[in-house]
N, C-alpha and C positions, 0 to 999 in steps of 0.2 A: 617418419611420423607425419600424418594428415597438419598440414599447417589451417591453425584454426582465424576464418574468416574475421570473426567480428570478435578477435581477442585484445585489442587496444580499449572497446569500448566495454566488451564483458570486465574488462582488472579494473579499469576505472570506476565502475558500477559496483564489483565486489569489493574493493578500497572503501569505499563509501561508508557500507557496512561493517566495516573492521572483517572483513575476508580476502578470501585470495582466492588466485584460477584454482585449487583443489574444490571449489565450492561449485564450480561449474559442470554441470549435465552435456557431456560432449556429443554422445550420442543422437540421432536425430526422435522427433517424439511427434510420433502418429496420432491427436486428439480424435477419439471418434472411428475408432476402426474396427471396435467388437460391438455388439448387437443392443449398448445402451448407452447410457449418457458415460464423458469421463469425469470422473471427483477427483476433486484434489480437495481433502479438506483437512490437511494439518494432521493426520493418522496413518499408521504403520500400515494400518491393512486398504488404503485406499488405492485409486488407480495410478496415479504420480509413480513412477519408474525411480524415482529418486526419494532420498533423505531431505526433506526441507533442512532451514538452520533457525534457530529461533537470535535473532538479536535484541537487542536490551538496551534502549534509549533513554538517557537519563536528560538531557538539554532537548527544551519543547522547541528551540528554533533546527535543533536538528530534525526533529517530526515535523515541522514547518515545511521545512527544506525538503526533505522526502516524499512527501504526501500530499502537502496543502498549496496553497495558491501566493506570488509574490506579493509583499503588502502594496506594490507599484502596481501590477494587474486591477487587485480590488480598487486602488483608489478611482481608478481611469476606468472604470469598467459598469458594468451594472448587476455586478452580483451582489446579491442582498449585502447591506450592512449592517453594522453591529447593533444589538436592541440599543435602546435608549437607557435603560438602567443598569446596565453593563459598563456604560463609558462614567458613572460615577467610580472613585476608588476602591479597591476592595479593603474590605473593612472588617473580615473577619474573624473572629479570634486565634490567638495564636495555639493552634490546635496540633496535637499529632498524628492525628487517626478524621475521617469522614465523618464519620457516629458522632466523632462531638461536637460537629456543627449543626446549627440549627436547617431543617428541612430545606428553607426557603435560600441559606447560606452553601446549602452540597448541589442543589440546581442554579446558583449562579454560578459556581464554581466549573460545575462540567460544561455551562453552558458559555463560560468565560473560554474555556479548554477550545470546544470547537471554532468558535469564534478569532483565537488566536492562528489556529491551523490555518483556515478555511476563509479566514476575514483580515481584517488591518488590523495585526496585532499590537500597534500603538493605542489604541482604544481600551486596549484591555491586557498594557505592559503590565498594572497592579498588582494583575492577579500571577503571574508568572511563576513567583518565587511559591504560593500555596499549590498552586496546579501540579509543580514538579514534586513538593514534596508530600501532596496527602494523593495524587492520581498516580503521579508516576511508582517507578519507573516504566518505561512502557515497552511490551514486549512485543514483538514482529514478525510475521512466520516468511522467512524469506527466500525465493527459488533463484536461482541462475540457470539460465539452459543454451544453447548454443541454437539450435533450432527448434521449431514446432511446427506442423501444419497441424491445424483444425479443419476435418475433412467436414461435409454438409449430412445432417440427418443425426448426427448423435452430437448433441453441446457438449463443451467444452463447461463445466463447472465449477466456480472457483468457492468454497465454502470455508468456516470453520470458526474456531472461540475468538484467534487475534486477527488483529489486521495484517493484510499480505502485500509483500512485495513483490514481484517479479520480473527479473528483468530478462528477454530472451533479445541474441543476436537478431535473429528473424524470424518472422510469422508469417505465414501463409495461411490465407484463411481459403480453403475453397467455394463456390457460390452456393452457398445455403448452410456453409456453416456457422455455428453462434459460439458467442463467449457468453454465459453467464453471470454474473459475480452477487454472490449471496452473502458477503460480507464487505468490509472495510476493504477494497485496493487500489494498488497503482500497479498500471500493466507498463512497463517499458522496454521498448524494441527500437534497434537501430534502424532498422528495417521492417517495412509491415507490405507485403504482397497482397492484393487480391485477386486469385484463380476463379477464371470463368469455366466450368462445366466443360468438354471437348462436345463435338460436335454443335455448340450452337453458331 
């Protein structure tokens, strides 16, 4: 049996997820080798060679963790930080459904959500416990693959309803291929190649 390359870091990446190496695409995967774009958009009939796995996050610092930025980055850094009326507490009522909050209380609340992913989520610890229980839980369309090249001339597509994870051992992108992403992702590779054209 083909001893697989980047299998320490694929099991640690599908652990993550609550999966295992069954969940990994060992096969290599050609982006871009028939006559249009390739889709991958979370459907049975799309071009993805594989079953994605849908996971289901119920703790926002594991979506932190997964997707968004460390609250030590943002502090030290100069990506935007939290609005101003955000860092007062949340104060909303104790609600079990989105509907019963008032308009201006369901946009501080998504807008708390991002904010904790994506910002210094001590700004916005208040909102934590409402965010998990009237957004969550939050669901994730997740790929594993062993390889990819992305050849040049037909993008690489990433679409679809949830947000995607994907993690491949290595990418090769050749020179003039693209990645797209038309939704929510995080692309992660142990390894990222870029292939210059032959003959130049």
């Amino acid at each position: 049996m083909k001893e697989i390359e980047h299998k320490d870091w694929l099991e640690e990446k599908a652990r993550k997820l609550g999966l295992d190496m069954s969940s990994v695409y060992l096969k290599p995967i050609k982006v871009g080798s028939g006559s249009r774009p390739t889709v991958w958009a979370q459907k049975d009939n799309d071009d993805c060679p594989f079953r994605h796995n849908v996971v289901r996050i119920k703790d926002l610092d594991e979506v932190k963790e997964l997707f968004g930025y460390p609250d030590e980055m943002v502090r030290s850094s100069k990506i935007a930080k939290v609005s101003e009326h955000l860092k007062k507490p949340w104060s909303g009522a104790k609600v079990n459904k989105m509907s019963e909050l008032s308009k201006e209380d369901r946009e501080k609340l998504t807008s708390a959500a991002k904010n904790y992913v994506f910002g210094d989520s001590a700004h916005v610890a208040s909102y934590k416990e409402a965010i998990e229980k009237l957004l969550g839980p939050f669901d994730f369309a997740a790929y594993n693959a062993d390889n990819i090249v992305v050849d040049k001339d037909h993008p690489w597509i990433i679409q679809g309803p949830n947000p995607v994870i994907i993690n491949v051992g290595s990418i090769t992108i050749i020179e003039g291929g693209q990645i797209k992403v038309e939704t929510i992702a995080r692309i992660n590779a142990e390894s990222l190649i870029k292939e210059e054209t032959q003959g130049r």
